[in-house]
Structures are given as C-alpha cells and as structure tokens.
ChimeraX commands (.cxc) that place a marker at each C-alpha (Angstrom):
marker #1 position -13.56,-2.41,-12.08 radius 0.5
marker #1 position -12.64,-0.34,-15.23 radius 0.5
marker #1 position -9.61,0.45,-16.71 radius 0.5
marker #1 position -8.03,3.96,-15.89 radius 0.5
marker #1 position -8.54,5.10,-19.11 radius 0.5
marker #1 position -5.76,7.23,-21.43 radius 0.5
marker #1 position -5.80,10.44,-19.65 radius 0.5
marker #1 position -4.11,8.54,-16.34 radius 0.5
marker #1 position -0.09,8.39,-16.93 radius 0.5
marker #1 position 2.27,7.44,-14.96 radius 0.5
marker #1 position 5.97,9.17,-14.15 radius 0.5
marker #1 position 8.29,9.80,-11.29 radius 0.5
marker #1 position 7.05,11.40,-8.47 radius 0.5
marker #1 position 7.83,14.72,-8.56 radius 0.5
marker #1 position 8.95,16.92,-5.47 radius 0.5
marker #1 position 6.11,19.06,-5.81 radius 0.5
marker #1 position 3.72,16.62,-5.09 radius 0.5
marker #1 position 5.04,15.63,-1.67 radius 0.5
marker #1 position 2.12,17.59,0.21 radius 0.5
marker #1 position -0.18,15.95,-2.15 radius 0.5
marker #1 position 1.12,12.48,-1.07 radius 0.5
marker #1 position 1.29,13.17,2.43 radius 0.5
marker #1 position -2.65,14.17,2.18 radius 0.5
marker #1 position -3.82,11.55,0.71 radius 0.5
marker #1 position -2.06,9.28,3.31 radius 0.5
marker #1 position -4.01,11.25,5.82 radius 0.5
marker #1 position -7.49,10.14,4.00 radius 0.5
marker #1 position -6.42,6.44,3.19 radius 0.5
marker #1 position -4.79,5.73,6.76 radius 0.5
marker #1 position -6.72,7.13,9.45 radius 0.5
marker #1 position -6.38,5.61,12.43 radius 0.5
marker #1 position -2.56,4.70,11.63 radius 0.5
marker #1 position 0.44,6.90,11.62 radius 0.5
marker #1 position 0.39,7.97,8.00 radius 0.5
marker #1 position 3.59,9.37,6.60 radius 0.5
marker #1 position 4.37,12.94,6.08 radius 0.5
marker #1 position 5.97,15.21,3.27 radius 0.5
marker #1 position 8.89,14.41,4.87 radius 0.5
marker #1 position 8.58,10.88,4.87 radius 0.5
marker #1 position 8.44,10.67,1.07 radius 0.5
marker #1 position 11.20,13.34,0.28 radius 0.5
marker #1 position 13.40,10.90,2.53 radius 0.5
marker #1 position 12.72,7.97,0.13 radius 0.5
marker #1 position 13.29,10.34,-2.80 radius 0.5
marker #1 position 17.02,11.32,-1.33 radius 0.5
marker #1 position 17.69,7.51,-0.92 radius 0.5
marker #1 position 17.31,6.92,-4.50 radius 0.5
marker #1 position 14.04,4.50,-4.21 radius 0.5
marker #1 position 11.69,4.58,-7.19 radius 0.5
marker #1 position 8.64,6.14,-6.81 radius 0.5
marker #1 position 6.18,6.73,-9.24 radius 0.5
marker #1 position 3.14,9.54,-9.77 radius 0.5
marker #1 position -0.58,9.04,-11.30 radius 0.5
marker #1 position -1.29,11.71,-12.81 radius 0.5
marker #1 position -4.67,13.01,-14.35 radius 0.5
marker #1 position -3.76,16.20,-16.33 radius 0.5
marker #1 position -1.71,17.80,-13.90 radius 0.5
marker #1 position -3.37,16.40,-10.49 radius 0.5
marker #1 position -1.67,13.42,-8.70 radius 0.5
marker #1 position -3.91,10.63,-7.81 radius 0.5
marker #1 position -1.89,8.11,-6.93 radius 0.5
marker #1 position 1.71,7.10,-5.96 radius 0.5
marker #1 position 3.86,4.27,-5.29 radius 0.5
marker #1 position 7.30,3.15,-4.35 radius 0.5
marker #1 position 9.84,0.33,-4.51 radius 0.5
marker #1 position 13.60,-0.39,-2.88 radius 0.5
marker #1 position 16.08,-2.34,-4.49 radius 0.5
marker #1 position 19.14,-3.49,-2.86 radius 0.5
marker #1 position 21.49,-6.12,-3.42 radius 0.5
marker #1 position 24.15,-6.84,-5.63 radius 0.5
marker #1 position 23.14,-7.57,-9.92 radius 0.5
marker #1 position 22.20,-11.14,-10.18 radius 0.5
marker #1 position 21.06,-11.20,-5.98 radius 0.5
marker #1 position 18.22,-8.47,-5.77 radius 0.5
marker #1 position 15.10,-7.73,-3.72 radius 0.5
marker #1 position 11.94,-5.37,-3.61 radius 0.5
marker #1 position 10.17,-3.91,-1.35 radius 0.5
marker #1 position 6.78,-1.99,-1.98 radius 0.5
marker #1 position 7.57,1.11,0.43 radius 0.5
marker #1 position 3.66,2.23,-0.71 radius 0.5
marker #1 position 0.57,2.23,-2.83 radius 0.5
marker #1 position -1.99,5.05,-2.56 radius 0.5
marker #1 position -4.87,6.28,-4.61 radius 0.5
marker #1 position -7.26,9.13,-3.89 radius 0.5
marker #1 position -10.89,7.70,-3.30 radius 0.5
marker #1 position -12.25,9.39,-5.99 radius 0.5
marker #1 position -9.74,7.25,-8.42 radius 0.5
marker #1 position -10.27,4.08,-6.46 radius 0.5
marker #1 position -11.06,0.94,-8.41 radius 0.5
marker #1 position -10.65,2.00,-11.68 radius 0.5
marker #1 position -7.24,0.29,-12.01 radius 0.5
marker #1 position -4.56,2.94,-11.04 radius 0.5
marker #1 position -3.41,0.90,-8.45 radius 0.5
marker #1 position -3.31,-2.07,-10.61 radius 0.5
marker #1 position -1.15,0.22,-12.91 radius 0.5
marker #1 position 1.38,1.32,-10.74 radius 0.5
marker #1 position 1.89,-2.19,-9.28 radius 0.5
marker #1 position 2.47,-3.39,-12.83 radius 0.5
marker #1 position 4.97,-0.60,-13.65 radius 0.5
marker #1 position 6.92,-1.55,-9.67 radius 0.5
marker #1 position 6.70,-4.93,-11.07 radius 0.5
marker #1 position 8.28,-4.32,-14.14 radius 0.5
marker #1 position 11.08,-2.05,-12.42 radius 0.5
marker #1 position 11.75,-5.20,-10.17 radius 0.5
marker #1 position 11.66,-7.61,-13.09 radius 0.5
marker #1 position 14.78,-5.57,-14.91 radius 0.5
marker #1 position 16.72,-6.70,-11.72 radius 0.5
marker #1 position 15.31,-10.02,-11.72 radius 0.5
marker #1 position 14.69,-8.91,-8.45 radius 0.5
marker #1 position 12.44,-10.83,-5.24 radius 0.5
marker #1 position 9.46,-8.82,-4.29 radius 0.5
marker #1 position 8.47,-8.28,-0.83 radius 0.5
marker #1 position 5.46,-6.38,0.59 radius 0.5
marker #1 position 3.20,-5.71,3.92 radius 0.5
marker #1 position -0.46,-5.76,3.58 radius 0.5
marker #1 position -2.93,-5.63,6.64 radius 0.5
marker #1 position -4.85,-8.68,7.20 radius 0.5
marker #1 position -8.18,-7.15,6.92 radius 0.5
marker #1 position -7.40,-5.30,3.00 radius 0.5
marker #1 position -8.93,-8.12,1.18 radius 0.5
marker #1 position -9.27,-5.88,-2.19 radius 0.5
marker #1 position -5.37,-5.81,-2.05 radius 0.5
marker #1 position -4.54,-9.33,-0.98 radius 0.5
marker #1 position -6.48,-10.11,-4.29 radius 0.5
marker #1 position -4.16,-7.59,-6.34 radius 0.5
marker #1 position -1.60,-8.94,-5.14 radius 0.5
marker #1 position -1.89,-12.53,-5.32 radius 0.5
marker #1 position -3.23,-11.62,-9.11 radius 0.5
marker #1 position 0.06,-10.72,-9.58 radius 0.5
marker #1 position 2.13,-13.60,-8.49 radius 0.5
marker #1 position 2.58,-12.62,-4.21 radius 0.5
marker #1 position 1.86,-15.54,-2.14 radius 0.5
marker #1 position 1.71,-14.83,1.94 radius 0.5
marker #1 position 5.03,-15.56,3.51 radius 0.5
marker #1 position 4.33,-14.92,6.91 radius 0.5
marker #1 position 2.20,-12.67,9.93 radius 0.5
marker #1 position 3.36,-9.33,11.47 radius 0.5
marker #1 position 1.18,-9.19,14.77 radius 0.5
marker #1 position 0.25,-5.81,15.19 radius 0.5
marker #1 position 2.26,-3.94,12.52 radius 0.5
marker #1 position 0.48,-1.07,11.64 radius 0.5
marker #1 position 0.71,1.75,14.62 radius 0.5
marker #1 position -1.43,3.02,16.60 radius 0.5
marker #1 position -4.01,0.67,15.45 radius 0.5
marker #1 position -2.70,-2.63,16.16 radius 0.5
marker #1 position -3.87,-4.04,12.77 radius 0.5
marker #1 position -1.92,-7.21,11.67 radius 0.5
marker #1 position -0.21,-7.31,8.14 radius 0.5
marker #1 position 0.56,-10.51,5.83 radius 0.5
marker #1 position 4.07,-10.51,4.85 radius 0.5
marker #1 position 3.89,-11.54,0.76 radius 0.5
marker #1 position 6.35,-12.29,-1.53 radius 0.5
marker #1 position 6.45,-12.58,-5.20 radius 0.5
marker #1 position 9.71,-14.40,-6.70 radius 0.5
marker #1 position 12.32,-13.04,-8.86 radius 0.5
marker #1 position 11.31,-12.75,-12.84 radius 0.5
marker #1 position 13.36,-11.79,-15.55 radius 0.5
marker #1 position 11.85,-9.30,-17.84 radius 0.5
marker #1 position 12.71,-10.19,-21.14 radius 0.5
marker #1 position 14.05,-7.63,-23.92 radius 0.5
marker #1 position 12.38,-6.87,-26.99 radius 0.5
marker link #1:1,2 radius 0.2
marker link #1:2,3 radius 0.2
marker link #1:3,4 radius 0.2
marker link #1:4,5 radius 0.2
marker link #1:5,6 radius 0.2
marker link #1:6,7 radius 0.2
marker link #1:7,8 radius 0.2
marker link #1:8,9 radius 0.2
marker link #1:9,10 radius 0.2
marker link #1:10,11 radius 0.2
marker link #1:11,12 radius 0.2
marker link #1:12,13 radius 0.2
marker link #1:13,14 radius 0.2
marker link #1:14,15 radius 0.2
marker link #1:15,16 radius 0.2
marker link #1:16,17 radius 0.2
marker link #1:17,18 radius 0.2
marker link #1:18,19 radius 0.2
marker link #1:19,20 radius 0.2
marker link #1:20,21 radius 0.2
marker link #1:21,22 radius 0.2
marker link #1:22,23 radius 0.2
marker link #1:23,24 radius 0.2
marker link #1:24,25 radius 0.2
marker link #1:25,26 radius 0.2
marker link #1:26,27 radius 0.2
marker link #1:27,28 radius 0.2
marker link #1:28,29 radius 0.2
marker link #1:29,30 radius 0.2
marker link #1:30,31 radius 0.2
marker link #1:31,32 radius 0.2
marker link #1:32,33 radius 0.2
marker link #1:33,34 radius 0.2
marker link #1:34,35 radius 0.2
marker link #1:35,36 radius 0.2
marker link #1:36,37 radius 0.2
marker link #1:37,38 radius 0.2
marker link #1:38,39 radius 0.2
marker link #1:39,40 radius 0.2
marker link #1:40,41 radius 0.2
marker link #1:41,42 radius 0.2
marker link #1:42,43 radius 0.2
marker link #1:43,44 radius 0.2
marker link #1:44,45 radius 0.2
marker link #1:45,46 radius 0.2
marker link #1:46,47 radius 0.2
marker link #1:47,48 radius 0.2
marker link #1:48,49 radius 0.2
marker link #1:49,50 radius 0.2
marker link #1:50,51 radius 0.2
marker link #1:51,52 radius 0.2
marker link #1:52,53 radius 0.2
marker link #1:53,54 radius 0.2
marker link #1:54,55 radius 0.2
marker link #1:55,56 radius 0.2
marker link #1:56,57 radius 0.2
marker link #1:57,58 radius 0.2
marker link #1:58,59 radius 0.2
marker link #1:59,60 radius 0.2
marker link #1:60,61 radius 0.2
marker link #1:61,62 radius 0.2
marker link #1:62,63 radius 0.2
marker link #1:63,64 radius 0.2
marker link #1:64,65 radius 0.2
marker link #1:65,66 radius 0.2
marker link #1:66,67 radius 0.2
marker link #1:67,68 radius 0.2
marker link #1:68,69 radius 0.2
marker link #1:69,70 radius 0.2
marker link #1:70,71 radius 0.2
marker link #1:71,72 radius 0.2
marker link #1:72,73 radius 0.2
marker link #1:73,74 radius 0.2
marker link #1:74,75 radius 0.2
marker link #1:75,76 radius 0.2
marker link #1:76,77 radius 0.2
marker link #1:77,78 radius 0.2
marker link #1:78,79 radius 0.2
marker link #1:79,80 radius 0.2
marker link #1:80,81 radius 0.2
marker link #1:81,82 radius 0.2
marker link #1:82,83 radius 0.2
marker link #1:83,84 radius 0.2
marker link #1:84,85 radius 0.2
marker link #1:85,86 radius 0.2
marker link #1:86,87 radius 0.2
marker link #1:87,88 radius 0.2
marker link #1:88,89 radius 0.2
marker link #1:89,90 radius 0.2
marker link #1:90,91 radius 0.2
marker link #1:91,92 radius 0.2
marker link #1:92,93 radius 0.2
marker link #1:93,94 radius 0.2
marker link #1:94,95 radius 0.2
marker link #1:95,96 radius 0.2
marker link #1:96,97 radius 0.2
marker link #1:97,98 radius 0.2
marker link #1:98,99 radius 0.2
marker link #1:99,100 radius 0.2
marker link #1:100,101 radius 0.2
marker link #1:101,102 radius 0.2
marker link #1:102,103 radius 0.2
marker link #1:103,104 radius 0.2
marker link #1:104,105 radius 0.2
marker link #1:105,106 radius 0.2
marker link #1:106,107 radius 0.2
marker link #1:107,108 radius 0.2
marker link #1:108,109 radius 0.2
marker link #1:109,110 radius 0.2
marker link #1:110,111 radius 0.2
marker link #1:111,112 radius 0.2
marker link #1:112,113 radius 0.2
marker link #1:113,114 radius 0.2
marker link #1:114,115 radius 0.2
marker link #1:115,116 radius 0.2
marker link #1:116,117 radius 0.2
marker link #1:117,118 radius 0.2
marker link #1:118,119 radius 0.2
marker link #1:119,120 radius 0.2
marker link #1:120,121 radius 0.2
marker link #1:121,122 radius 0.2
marker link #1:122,123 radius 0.2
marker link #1:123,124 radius 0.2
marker link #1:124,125 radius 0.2
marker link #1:125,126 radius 0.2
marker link #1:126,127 radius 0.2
marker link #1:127,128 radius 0.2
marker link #1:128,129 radius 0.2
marker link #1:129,130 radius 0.2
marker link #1:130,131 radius 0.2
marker link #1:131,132 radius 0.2
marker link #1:132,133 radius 0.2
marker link #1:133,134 radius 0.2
marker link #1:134,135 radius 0.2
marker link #1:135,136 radius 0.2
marker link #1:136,137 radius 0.2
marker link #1:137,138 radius 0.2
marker link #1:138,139 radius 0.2
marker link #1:139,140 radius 0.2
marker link #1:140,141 radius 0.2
marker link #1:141,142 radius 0.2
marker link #1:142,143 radius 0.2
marker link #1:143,144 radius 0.2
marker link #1:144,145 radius 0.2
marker link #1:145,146 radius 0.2
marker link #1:146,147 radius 0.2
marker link #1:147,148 radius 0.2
marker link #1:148,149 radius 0.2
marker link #1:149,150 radius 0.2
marker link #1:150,151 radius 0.2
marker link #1:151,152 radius 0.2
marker link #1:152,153 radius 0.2
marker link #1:153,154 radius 0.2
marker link #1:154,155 radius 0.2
marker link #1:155,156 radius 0.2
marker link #1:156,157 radius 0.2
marker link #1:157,158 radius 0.2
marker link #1:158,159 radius 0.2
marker link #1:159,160 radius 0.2
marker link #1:160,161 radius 0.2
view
C-alpha cells in the first residue's frame, strides 16, 4: 500500500457531495442496503462529524463519527468509512480513520465500530489502530445476512502541543 500522496486532503463533508456519497455506497455495498443522500444529510443535521477526501475538487472518500456523553464520560461510534475503488489502498482510508481517531481522542472518548466478519483488509486497519473485537452481530448487515465484529478501541487522551 502507498501513501495517498499530497494532493489528497481531508475536510468536512460538504452538502454538495451527498449524491457523491450516496454513489459510492451503491458501488462499495452491493448486495446490502446502502445509504442514500438522505441518509448522510440526516447525520449532518445531528451534528456528527463527518469528513471528505478530496482530490482537487472530486470526493473520494468519506467518513463519520458520533460522540455522546457527558466531558470526561464519552464514546465513538464510526457511522462509516468509504473510498471509491479507484482510491482504494493507497491509504485514504487509513487517513480518515486517523483524523476520526484524533477527533475521538480530544474527548478522550471510547471508540466503537461494526465491521463484517468477512472484511479482513479492515479488521487489520483496525486492530492497527488499537480496536480489539468485543463481540458478534449475527446477521447485521441487511439484506445479505453478513455477520459483523463489534470492536472497540479504548479512550486516549490526545495530548496538547
């Protein structure tokens, strides 16, 4: 895998790119109920963070995190992480689960994720970065059936510099 390279940045997710998103759900989930425009402009109006890759002006990737809690007694949850194929191992996704990370990190925040059982290329980014598996979902992902590990990586406080 190589790195992304300079001309890949990262910034919210912009309303504008909500078709985009709900595309490239459609090519990385088939088979599952991928979510729509709609979907993401919903997380948007409840304040989660979500975050665009952007090359130039084209997205080609997104991802999102909840908080909740109370300061001092916080959790995450990794909504999503997509790439477009044609950006795929070249460390975009490794990217924007570094910059969830470090959102989650300010809060000192638990992280908590679904990945199916079969998405061994995940599992490995994510246990890279500190998730462990937590538990089983039988037959989380719909209409598929496909099982998903619960992980969980624990709370870290980013320091300041």
């Amino acid at each position: 895998m190589s790195e992304p390279g300079p001309t890949v940045r990262l910034a919210p997710l912009r309303r504008t790119d909500l078709r985009r998103c709900a595309e490239l759900e459609q090519q990385l989930f088939p088979g599952e109920d991928p979510w729509s425009e709609h979907a993401f402009a919903t997380e948007l109006d409840w304040g989660h963070h979500y975050l665009g890759a952007y090359a130039g002006d084209q997205l080609i990737g997104y991802a999102g995190l909840s908080l909740a809690g109370r300061p001092g007694d916080m959790e995450g949850s990794v909504h999503t992480i997509g790439v477009d194929p044609a950006h795929q191992r070249r460390g975009v996704g490794r990217m924007l689960l570094r910059a969830l990370l470090d959102r989650a990190d300010r809060e000192a925040a638990e992280v908590f994720l679904e990945v199916r059982t079969d998405n061994a290329g995940a599992i490995a980014l994510y246990e890279a970065h500190g998730f462990t598996t937590v538990g089983l979902r039988k037959r989380y992902y719909q209409p598929s059936g496909a099982d998903a590990f619960t992980m969980a990586r624990p709370a870290r406080l980013k320091e300041s510099t």
